[in-house]
C-alpha positions as a LaTeX table, in Angstrom:
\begin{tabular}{lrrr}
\hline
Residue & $x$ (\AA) & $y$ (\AA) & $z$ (\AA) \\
\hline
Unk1 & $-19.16$ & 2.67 & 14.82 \\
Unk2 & $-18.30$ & 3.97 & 11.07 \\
Unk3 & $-15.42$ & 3.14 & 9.27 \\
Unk4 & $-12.94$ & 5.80 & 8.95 \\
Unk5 & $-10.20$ & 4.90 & 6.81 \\
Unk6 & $-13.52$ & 3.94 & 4.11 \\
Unk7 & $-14.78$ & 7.21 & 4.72 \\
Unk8 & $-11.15$ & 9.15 & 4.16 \\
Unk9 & $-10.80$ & 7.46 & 0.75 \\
Unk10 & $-14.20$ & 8.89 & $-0.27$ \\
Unk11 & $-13.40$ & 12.38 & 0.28 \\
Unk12 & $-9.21$ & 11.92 & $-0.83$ \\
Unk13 & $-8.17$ & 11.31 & $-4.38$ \\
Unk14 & $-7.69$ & 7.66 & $-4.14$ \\
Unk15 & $-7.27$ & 7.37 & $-7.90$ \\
Unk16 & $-3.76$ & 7.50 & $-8.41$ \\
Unk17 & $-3.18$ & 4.69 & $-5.48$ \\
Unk18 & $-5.14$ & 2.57 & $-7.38$ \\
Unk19 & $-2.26$ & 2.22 & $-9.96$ \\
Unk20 & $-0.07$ & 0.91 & $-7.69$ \\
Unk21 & 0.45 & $-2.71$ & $-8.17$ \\
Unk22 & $-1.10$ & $-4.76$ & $-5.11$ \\
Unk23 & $-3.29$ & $-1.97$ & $-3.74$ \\
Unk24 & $-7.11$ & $-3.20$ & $-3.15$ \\
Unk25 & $-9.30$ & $-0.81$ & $-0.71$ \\
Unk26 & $-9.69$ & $-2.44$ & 2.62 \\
Unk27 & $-11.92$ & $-1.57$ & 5.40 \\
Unk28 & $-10.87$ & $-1.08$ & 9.08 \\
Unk29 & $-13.02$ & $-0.05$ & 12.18 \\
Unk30 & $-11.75$ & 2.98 & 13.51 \\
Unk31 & $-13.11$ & 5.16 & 16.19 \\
Unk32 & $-13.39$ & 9.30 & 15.27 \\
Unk33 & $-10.89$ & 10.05 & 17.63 \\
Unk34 & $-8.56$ & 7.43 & 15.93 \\
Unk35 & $-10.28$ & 9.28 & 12.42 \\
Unk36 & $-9.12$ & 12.47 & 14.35 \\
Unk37 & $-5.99$ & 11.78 & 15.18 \\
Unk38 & $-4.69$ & 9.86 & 11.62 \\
Unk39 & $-6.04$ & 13.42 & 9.90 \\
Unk40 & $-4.46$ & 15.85 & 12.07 \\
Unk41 & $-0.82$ & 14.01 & 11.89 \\
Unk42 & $-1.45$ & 13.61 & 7.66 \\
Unk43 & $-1.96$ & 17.57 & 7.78 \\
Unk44 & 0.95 & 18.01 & 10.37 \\
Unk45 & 3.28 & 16.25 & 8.14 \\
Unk46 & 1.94 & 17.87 & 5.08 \\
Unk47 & 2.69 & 21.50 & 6.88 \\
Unk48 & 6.24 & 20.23 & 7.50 \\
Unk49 & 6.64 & 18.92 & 3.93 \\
Unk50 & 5.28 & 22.49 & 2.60 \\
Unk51 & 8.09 & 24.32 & 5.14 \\
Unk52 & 10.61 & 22.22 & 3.07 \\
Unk53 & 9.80 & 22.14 & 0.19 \\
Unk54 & 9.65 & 26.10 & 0.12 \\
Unk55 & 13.19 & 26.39 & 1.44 \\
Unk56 & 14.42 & 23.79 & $-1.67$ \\
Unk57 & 14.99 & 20.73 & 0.49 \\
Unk58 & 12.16 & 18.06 & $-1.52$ \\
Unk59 & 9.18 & 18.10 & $-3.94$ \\
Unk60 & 6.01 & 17.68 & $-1.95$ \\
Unk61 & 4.31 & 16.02 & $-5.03$ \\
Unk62 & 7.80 & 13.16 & $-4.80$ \\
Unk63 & 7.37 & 12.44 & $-1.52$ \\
Unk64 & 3.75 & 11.38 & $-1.77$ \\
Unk65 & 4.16 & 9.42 & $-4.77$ \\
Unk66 & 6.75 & 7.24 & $-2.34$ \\
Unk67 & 4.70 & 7.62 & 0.30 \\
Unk68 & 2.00 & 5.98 & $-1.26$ \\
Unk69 & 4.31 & 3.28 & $-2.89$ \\
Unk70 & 5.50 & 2.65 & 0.75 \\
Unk71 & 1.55 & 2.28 & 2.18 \\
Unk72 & 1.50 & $-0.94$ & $-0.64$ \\
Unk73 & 4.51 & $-2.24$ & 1.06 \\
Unk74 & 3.46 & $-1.78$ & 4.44 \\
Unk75 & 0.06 & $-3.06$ & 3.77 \\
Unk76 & 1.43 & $-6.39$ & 2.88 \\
Unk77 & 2.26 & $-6.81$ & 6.34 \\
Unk78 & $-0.32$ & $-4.47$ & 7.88 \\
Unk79 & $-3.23$ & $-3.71$ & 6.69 \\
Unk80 & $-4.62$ & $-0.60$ & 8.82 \\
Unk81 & $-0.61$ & 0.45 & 8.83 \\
Unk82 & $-0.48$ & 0.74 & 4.75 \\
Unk83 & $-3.86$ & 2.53 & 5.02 \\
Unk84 & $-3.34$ & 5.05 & 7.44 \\
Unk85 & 0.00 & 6.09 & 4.95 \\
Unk86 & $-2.70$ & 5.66 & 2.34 \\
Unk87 & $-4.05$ & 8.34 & 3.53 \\
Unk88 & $-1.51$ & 10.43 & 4.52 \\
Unk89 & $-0.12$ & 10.23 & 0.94 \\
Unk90 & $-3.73$ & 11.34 & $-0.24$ \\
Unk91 & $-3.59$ & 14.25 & 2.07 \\
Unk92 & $-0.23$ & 15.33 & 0.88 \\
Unk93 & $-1.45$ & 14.79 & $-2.49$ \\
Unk94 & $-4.81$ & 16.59 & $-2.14$ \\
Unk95 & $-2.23$ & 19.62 & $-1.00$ \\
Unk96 & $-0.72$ & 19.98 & $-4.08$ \\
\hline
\end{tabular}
């Protein structure tokens, strides 16, 4: 069984996270369909985020910077929780 989320932050832009005060990479056993399934929600919500940003409602770019301020807070009280928005964040960012 390979690590997912490990294998997500080698292939997302995990540099800026890294700034973020209390963020240390963690590793979590997930199966691929879990892998799957955290992807193809991060690139759902990034479509949706796109849809409003183009009609003036939010800043895609914004909303992944707090989105991957709000992973560090989640990870303090879940670890796979804060990484899964860790990556979602990295997706959105990776968008951009």
């Amino acid at each position: 069984m390979k690590t997912a989320i490990a294998e997500e932050r080698r292939s997302a832009p995990w540099g800026w996270i890294r700034n973020f005060a209390g963020w240390r990479p963690r590793r979590h056993r997930v199966s691929s369909a879990d892998r799957a399934l955290i992807c193809a929600q991060g690139k759902a919500l990034t479509l949706l985020l796109t849809a409003l940003q183009a009609r003036g409602h939010l800043q895609v770019g914004e909303f992944a910077d707090m989105l991957g301020v709000f992973s560090v807070v989640v990870g303090k009280d879940d670890d796979l929780e804060g990484d899964i928005l860790a990556v979602w964040a990295a997706i959105r960012k990776e968008s951009l």
